[in-house]
Every structure is written in structure tokens, then in C-alpha cells.
C-alpha positions in Angstrom: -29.9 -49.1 -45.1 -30.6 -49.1 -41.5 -34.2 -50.7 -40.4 -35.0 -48.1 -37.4 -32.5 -45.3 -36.0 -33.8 -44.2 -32.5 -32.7 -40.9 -31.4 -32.2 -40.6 -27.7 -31.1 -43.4 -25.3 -33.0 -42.9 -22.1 -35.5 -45.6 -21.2 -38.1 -45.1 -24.0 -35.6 -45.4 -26.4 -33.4 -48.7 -24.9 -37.3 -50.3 -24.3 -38.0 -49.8 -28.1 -34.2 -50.9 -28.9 -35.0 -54.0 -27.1 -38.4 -54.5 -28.8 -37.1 -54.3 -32.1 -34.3 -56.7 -32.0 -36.1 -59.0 -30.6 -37.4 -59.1 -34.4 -34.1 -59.1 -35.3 -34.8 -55.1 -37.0 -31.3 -53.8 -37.5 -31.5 -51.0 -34.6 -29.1 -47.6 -34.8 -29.3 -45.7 -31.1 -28.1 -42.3 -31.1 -27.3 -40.3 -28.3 -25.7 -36.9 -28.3 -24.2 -37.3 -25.0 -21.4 -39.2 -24.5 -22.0 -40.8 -21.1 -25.2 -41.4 -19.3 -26.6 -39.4 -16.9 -26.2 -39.3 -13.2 -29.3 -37.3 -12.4 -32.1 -39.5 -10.4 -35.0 -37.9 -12.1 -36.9 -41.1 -11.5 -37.3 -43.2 -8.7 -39.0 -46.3 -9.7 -41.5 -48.8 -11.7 -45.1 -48.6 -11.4 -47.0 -52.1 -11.4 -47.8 -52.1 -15.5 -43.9 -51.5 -16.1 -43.0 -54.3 -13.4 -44.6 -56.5 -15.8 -43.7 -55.3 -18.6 -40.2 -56.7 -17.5 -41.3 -59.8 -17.0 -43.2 -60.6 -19.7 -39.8 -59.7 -21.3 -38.1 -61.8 -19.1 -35.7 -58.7 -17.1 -37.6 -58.6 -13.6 -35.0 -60.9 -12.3 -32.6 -58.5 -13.1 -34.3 -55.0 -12.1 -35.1 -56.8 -8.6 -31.4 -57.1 -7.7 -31.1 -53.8 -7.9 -34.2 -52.0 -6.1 -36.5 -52.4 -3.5 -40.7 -53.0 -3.6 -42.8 -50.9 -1.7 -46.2 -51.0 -0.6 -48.6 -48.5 -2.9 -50.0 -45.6 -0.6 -50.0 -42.3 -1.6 -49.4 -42.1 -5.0 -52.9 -39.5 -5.9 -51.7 -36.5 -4.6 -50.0 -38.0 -2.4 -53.3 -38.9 -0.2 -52.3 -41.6 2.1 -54.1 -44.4 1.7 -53.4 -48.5 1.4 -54.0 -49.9 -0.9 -57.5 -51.9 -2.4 -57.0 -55.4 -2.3 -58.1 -57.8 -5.5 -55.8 -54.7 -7.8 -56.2 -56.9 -11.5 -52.0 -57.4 -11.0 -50.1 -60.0 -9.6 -47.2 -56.9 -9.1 -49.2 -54.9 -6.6 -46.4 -52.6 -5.5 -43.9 -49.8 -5.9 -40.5 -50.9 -7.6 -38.2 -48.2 -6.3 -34.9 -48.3 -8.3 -32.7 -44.9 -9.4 -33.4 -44.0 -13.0 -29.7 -44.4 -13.9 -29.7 -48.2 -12.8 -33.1 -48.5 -15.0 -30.9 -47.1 -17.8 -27.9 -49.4 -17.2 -29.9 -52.7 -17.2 -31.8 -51.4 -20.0 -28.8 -50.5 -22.4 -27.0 -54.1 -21.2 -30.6 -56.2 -22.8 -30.1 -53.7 -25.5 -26.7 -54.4 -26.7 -26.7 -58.2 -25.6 -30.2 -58.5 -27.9 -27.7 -57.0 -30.8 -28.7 -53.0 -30.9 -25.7 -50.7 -32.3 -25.1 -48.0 -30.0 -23.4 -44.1 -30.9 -23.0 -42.2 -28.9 -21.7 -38.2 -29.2 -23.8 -37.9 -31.7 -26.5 -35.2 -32.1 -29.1 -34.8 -34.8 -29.2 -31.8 -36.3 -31.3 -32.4 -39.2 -33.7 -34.7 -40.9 -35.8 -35.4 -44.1 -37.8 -38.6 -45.7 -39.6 -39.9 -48.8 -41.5 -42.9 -49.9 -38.3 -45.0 -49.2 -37.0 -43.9 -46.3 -35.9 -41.0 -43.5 -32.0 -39.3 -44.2 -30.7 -38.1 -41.1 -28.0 -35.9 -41.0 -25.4 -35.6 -37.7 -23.7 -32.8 -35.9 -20.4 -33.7 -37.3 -21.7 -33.6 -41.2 -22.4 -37.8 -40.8 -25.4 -38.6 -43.2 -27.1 -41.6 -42.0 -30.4 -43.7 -44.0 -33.0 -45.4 -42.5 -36.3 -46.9 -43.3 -37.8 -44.9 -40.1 -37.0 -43.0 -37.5 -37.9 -42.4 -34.0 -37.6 -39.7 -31.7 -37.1 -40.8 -28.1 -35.0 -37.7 -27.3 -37.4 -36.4 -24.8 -39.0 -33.1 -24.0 -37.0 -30.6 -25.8 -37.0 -33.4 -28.7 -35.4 -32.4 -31.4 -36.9 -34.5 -34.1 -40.4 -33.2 -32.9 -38.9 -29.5 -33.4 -37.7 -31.2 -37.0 -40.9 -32.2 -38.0 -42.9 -29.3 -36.9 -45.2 -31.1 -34.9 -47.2 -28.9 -32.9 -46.8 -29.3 -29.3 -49.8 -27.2 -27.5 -50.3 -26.9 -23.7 -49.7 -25.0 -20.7 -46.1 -23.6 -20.4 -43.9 -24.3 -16.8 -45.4 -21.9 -14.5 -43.8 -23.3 -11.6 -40.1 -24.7 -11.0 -38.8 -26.7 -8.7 -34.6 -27.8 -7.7 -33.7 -31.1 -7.8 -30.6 -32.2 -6.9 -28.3 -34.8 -4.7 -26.0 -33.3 -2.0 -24.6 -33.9 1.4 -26.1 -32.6 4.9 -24.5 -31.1 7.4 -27.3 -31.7 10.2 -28.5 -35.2 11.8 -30.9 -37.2 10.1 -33.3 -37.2 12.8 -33.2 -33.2 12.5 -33.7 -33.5 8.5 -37.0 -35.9 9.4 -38.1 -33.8 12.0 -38.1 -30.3 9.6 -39.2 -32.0 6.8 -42.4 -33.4 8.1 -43.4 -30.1 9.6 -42.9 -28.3 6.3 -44.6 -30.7 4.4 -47.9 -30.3 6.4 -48.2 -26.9 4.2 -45.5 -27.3 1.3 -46.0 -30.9 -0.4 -43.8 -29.8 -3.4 -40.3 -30.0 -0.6 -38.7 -32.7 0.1 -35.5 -34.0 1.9 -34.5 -37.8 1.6 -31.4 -40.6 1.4 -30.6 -41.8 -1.4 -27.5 -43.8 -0.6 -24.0 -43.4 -0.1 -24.4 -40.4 2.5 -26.5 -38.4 0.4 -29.9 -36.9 0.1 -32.0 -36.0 -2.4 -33.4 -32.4 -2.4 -36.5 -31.1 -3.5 -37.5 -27.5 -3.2 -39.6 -24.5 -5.6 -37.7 -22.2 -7.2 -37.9 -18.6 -6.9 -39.1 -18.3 -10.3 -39.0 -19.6 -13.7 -35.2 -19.4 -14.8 -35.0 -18.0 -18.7 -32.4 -21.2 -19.6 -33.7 -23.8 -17.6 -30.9 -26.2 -19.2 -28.6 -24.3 -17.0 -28.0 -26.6 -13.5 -29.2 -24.4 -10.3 -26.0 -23.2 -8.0 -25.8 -24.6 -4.4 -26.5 -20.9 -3.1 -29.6 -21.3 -4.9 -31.0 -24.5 -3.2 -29.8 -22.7 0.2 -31.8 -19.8 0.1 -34.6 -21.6 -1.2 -34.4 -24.2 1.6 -34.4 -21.0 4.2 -37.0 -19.7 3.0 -38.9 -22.9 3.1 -37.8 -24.7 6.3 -35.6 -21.5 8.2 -32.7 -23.8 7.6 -30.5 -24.5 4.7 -29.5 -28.0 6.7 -26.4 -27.4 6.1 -26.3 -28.5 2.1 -22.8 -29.2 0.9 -21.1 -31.1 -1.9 -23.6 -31.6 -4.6 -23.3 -34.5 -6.9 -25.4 -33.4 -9.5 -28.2 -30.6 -9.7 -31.1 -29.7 -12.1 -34.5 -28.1 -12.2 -37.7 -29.1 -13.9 -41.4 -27.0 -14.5 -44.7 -28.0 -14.4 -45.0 -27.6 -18.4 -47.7 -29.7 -19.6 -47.6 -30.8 -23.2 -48.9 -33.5 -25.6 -47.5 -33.4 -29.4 -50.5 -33.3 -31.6 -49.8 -36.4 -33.8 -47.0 -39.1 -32.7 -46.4 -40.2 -36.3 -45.6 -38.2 -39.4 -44.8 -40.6 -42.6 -41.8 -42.4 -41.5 -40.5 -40.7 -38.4 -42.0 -41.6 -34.9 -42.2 -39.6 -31.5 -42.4 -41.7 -27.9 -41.9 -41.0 -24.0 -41.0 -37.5 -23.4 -41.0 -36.4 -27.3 -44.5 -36.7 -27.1 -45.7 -35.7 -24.0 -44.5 -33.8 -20.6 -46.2 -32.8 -17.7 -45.1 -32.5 -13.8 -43.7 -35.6 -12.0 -46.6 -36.0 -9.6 -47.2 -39.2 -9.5 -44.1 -41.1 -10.7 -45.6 -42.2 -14.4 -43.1 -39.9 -16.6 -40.4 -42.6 -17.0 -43.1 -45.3 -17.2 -45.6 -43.9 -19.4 -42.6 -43.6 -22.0 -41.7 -47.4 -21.4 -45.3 -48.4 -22.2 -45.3 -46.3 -24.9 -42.2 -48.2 -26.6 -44.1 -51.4 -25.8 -46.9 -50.5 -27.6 -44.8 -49.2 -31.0 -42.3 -51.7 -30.8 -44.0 -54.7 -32.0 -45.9 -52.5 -34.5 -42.6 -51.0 -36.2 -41.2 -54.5 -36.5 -44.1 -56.0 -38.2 -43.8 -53.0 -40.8 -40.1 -53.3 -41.4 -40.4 -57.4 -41.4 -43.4 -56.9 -44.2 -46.2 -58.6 -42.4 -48.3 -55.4 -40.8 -51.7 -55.1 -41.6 -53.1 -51.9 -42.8 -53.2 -49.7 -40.4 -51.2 -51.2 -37.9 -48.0 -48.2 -37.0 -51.3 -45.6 -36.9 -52.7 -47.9 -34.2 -50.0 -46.7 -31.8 -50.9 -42.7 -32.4 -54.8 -44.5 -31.9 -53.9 -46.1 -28.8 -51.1 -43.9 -26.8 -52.2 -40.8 -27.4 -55.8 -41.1 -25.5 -53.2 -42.6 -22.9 -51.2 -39.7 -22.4 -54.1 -37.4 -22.4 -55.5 -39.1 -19.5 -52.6 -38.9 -17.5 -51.8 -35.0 -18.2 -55.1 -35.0 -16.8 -54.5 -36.7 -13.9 -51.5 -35.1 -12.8 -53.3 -31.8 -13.6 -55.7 -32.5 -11.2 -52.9 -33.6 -8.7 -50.7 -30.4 -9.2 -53.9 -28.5 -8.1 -55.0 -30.6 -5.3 -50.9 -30.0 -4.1 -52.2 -26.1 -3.4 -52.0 -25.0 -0.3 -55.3 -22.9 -1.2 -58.3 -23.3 0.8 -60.4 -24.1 -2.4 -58.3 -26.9 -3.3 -57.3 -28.4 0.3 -61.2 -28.9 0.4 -61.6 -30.6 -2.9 -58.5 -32.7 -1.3 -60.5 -33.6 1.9 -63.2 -34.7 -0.3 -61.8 -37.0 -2.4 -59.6 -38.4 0.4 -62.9 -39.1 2.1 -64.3 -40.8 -1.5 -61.2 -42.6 -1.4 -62.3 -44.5 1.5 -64.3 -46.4 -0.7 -62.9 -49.7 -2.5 -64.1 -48.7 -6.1 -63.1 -45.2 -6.1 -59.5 -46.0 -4.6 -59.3 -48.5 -7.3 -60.3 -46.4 -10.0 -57.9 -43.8 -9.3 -54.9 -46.4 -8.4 -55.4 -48.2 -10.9 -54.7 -44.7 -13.3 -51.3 -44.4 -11.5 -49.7 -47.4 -11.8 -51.6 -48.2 -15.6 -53.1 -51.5 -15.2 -56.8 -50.0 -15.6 -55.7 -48.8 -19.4 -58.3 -50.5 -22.3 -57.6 -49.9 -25.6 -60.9 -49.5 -27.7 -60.7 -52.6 -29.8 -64.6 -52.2 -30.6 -67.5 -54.1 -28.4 -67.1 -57.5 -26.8 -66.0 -59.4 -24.1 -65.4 -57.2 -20.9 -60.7 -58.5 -21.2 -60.8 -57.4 -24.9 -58.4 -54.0 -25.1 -56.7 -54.6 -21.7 -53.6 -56.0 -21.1 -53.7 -60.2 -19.5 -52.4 -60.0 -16.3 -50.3 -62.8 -15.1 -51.9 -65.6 -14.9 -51.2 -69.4 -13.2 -51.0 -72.2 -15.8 -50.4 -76.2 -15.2 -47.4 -75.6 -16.6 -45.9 -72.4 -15.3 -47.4 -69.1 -16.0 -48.8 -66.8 -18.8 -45.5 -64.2 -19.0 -43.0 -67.0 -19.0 -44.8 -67.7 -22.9 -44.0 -63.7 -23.7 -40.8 -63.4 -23.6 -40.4 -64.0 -27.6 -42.5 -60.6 -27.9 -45.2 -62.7 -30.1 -48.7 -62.9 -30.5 -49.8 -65.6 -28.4 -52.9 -67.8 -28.5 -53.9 -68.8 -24.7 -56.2 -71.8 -25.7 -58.0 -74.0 -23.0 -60.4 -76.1 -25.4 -57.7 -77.4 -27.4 -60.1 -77.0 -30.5 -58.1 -74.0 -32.0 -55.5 -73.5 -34.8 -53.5 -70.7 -35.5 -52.1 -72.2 -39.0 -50.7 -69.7 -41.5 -49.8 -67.0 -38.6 -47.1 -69.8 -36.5 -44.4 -67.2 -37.6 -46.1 -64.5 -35.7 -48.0 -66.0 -32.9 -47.5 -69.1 -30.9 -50.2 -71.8 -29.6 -50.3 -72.4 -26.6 -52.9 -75.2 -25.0 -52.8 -75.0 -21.3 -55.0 -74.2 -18.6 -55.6 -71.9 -15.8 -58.1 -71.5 -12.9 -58.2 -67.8 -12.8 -59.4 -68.2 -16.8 -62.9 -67.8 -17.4 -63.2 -68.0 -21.4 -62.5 -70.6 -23.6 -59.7 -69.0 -25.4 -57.8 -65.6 -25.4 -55.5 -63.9 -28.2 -52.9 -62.0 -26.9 -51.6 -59.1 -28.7 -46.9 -59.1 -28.2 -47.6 -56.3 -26.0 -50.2 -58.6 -24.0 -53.4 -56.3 -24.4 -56.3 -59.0 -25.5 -57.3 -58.8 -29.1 -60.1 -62.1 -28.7 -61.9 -64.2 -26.6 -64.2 -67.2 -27.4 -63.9 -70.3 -28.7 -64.7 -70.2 -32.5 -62.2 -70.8 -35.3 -64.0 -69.0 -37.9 -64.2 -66.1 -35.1 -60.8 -66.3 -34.3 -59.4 -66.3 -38.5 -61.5 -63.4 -38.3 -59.6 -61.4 -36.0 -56.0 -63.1 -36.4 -55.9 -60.4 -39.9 -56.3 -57.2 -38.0 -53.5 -57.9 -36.3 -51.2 -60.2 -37.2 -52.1 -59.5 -41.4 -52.1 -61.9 -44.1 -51.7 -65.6 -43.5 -48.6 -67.3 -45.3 -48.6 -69.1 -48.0 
């Protein structure tokens, strides 16, 4: 029997791959499609996702291939630079194609031991107390002891399940494609930054290799939105936009997406899982799509390994629903309130001018940067120390630095007195005694995904919490 299949390999699903074999869980990624996609629907990493690679040890790689940039604009697209003291060490913009995230992703995937399928669609699915039977396009029968859907927002294991999926439908679309030009760039800039006084939602800009990437609102709401727009399409929308169609020509890909906003209503039924798009779409304001999904793998990865290796605590898998799905709610939220501040409306245009006026305050820009790019996100762990529920950031040691300890994906005891013992949970969570100058408390547990599940400095304390977590001590 298979340990986890995971249905879908975008890079929610390749993240949790990773996650799992790093606990050596025997990993099954199916994917109906039988090549990746070209389509840039992502640009880039937001700071919690930057360190989410390297605490896994991959930064290295992802910064070969993108660039950083500085973090302005990303509310709304209100331009402001950013608050210093941000509670990162990765306090920028990682811009890299979606397809390259996808690439370097699949290649830690396969080398950390995953199997890969690919051309092969799910069509059905059923479970018990043992286990989840999935059953393939081409009549395949596959058994697992769980499933996970990572097969984004038309999942079809969330259709499967009949998990409810309530929220507001796409209203609005907008093309997105990559094409040629036929105009000078300076005349592209030049258009482009007159129309997007009025028009935020349009867009015009390189993307490499002679081409641009296009951004422009539909007509309407197209009845199969599967269906890839035409070029006519982008140039009468472009006319109608800018009085000039730039002279579009050989597209390289095309698509088009709404502003659908939608959270499932559980992300865990019995044995089968939802994460990234599966559980949760909503407009692309913002950038956090392809990141909230990467930090939702990180968070179930850990969790789903303990189960199938036999040591989770009670409770444990239902801590991801617990702990992602406030997440996700917060940032439907947030890009709710960015899609209407986008109007061109009087009404909204003022409540824009005010908040870009409250932005001019430290706190506030903080606050609402710090939503964007997921650093500010606390789990509710129950009262205590002001670091318990939020993720460690990097931080100095004497002998190198906290993420370079992570990269095992264990628990890991951060432990500056030298008093503490972790005996009975070595198999799960290494001890580390070091210290650093940017380390006010005694002693910190860190959860595998790094969020902080203790601070103090007494063992009886610490055995206390080392249970919730990590369960039963062995023999």
C-alpha cells in the first residue's frame, strides 16, 4: 500500500512531496497532464516562502534562477517602501516564473525519492478505516493510507468528497497571456502608465526572450473559462483599454482567470486532505496564491508524516484544518479589500487615499505588509510568551545560523542554558545548545515547520509540552 498519493503536481503538491519524503513516507504524485505547464500565472516568492526554502535548504537553488526586489506596493498596489525592523531576515520580493518554481520543485522532489505519474486523472475515490482507494481515468485502482488533493481550484477530489465550497462567484475576468509586440518598448511604457492611472487591473510587461506579458479585463465572464482566449480577443480588449492593440502577435500561451473567491469548508475529511488551491481561491492581488498553497504544504506535511510513521499525537492532522484555515480566511479578506480599493469608483479611490495616508505610519505599513508577504501569521497555541505560535525567524548562532539546523524537517530544541533534555523524543527533535544575540529567552521549541511551540527554561515545562506535539516518548 501506498503511504500518501497527492493528486496534482503544481507547487502545493511538489512542497508536500518534498515534506513527506523527507520522513521517508512512500509518496505517489499524480498529475493528469502530461507535461508541465508553460503558463506564468505566478511571478514570485513572498518573504515567508523565501524561508521556507531555506530552512529546507533550496534557496541556493531558487536564487540562480530569479531576481529579489525591493517590497513596495504589494496592498493594492499603494506605493510605499518598505518599514524597516520587518521580523525577516528575507525582506524582499523573490521574482521567479512559476514554471521554474515548478521545475526546481519537482527536481528536490524526485531526488528526495517521490514517484511521479503523470497522464493520469482521478476520476473517482472512496476510503474506510484502513485506507483511501483511488480509481484512475484509464480503469487503474490505486490504495493508499491517505490522500491529498493538491489539484487546485476546480479540484477534483474536493468535488469527490462533496466538500462545500461557499463564496462569491467570478464576477470579473481578466486575459492573461505571453505574446510579442509590434510597437517600441518605450511606446508600451509610455501607454501603459497613462492607462494605469485609471485601470490598475491592465498591464503590459517583459518577461524575457522578446516577450511581454499581458494583462487586460475581459468583456465578460466567458461560460467555459477552461477554454484559452483567442488573440482577437486580447486585441480588442487592449483597444478598448489603451486605443491601441500594440501590435500583439505570436502568443506563447494564453488564459484567463476571475475574481471567484472561495474557501472549502473543512480541509480534512477522514483520510483524504485538501491544500493550495483545492481549498481556497480568490483574485491574484497581491501575489500570495502560489505561496499561501506552499505554506499550506509546510504546515500538513510534517503532520501527515507523523501519522503515517505512528508517532502523532491526538489531534495532530486536525491541527492543520485548526491552523490554515483561519489563514486563508484572512487573506480572502485581504485581497477582498484590495479588489475593491482597485475600483476606479469615487467611494473607493477615497478609502484608498486614506489608507495610503495611514500607511505613512510605521505600525500600520507593517501590519498590513506583514499580511502580504505572511511573516505576521501566529498560530493560537493558547496564552504565553509573545514568539509562541509564530514562526523563528532566522536567527545568528556562534555556530552558523538557526535554518541551517532545519533542513532535516525536525522538531528542534534551540537551548541557550544548556540545562535541557529532550530524552525519549531524539528521534523526532534534535538538541541543539548554542547561542544567539538576537535570543531573548532561555530556550525555544521549534515546531519542523519552525512556528514556536515553547519558551522558558524548565524541564518539567518543557516534558510538558514536548507530548502535544511530538506524542509519546519512546521506550
Amino acid at each position: 500500500m501506498i503511504d500518501v498519493i497527492v493528486v496534482g503536481s503544481g507547487p502545493t503538491g511538489l512542497m508536500l512531496a518534498g515534506e513527506l519524503r523527507l520522513h521517508s513516507v512512500h509518496v505517489l504524485v499524480l498529475e493528469k497532464d502530461l507535461e508541465p505547464t508553460r503558463q506564468v500565472r505566478a511571478l514570485g516568492l513572498h518573504a515567508r516562502s523565501v524561508e521556507i526554502m531555506d530552512q529546507r535548504g533550496l534557496l541556493e537553488r531558487f536564487l540562480a534562477h530569479g531576481r529579489r526586489h525591493p517590497l513596495r506596493g504589494y496592498f493594492a498596489g499603494i506605493d510605499k517602501p518598505a518599514p524597516e525592523r520587518l521580523d525577516t531576515t528575507q525582506p524582499y520580493t523573490f521574482g521567479i516564473p512559476q514554471p521554474a518554481t515548478v521545475r526546481l520543485l519537482t527536481e528536490h522532489a524526485v531526488e528526495a525519492g517521490a514517484e511521479f505519474r503523470r497522464g493520469r486523472e482521478l476520476t473517482g475515490l472512496s476510503q474506510d478505516e484502513d485506507g483511501v482507494t483511488a480509481e484512475l481515468a484509464d480503469g487503474t485502482r490505486l490504495r493508499s493510507r491517505y490522500l491529498v488533493g493538491c489539484d487546485g481550484g476546480r479540484s477534483t477530489v474536493r468535488k469527490l468528497l462533496g466538500v462545500g465550497f461557499p463564496g462569491e462567484p467570478t464576477t470579473v475576468e481578466t486575459l492573461l497571456g505571453e505574446m510579442e509586440v509590434g510597437v517600441p518598448p518605450e511606446t508600451v511604457a509610455a501607454v501603459v502608465a497613462e492607462v494605469r492611472k485609471t485601470h490598475r487591473g491592465f498591464g503590459l510587461g517583459t518577461s524575457g526572450n522578446g516577450l511581454y506579458r499581458v494583462v487586460v479585463p475581459a468583456e465578460g465572464v466567458a461560460e467555459d473559462r477552461t477554454v484559452p482566449p483567442a488573440l482577437d480577443e486580447f486585441k480588442r480588449r487592449l483597444r478598448v483599454f489603451a486605443g491601441t492593440d500594440f501590435g500583439v502577435h505570436s502568443p506563447r500561451w494564453t488564459s484567463r482567470f476571475g475574481d471567484a473567491t472561495r474557501q472549502a469548508e473543512r480541509y480534512r475529511a477522514g483520510r483524504v486532505l485538501l491544500a493550495g488551491d483545492a481549498a481556497h481561491v480568490h483574485p491574484p492581488i497581491g501575489g500570495q496564491g502560489l505561496n499561501l498553497g506552499l505554506q499550506d504544504a509546510f504546515n500538513l506535511g510534517w503532520k501527515l508524516a507523523a501519522e503515517v510513521r505512528g508517532w502523532a499525537p491526538e489531534g495532530l492532522l486536525d491541527s492543520y484544518h485548526a491552523e490554515r484555515h483561519p489563514v486563508a480566511a484572512d487573506v480572502l479578506n485581504t485581497t477582498r479589500a484590495q479588489t475593491l480599493l482597485l475600483s476606479p469608483e469615487p467611494g473607493p479611490q477615497a478609502v484608498r487615499r486614506l489608507l495610503a495616508e495611514l500607511m505613512e505610519f510605521e505600525e500600520a505599513h507593517r501590519y498590513v505588509l506583514e499580511k502580504i508577504i505572511a511573516v505576521g501569521v501566529r498560530y493560537d497555541f493558547g496564552e504565553g510568551h509573545e514568539l509562541l505560535g509564530r514562526r523563528m525567524r532566522d536567527v545568528p548562532l556562534k555556530r552558523g545560523r538557526l535554518y541551517e539546523l532545519t533542513r532535516g524537517g525536525r522538531g528542534l530544541l534551540l537551548d541557550q542554558t544548556g540545562r535541557l533534555s529532550v530524552a525519549g523524543w531524539e528521534d523526532r527533535v534534535d538538541h541543539v545548545v548554542d547561542v544567539s544575540e538576537e535570543l531573548d529567552v532561555p530556550a525555544a521549541l521549534l515546531r519542523p515547520d519552525g512556528h514556536v511551540a515553547w519558551v522558558g527554561e524548565d524541564q518539567a515545562e518543557l516534558l510538558d509540552r514536548l507530548p502535544r506535539w511530538f506524542g509519546a516518548p519512546a521506550a
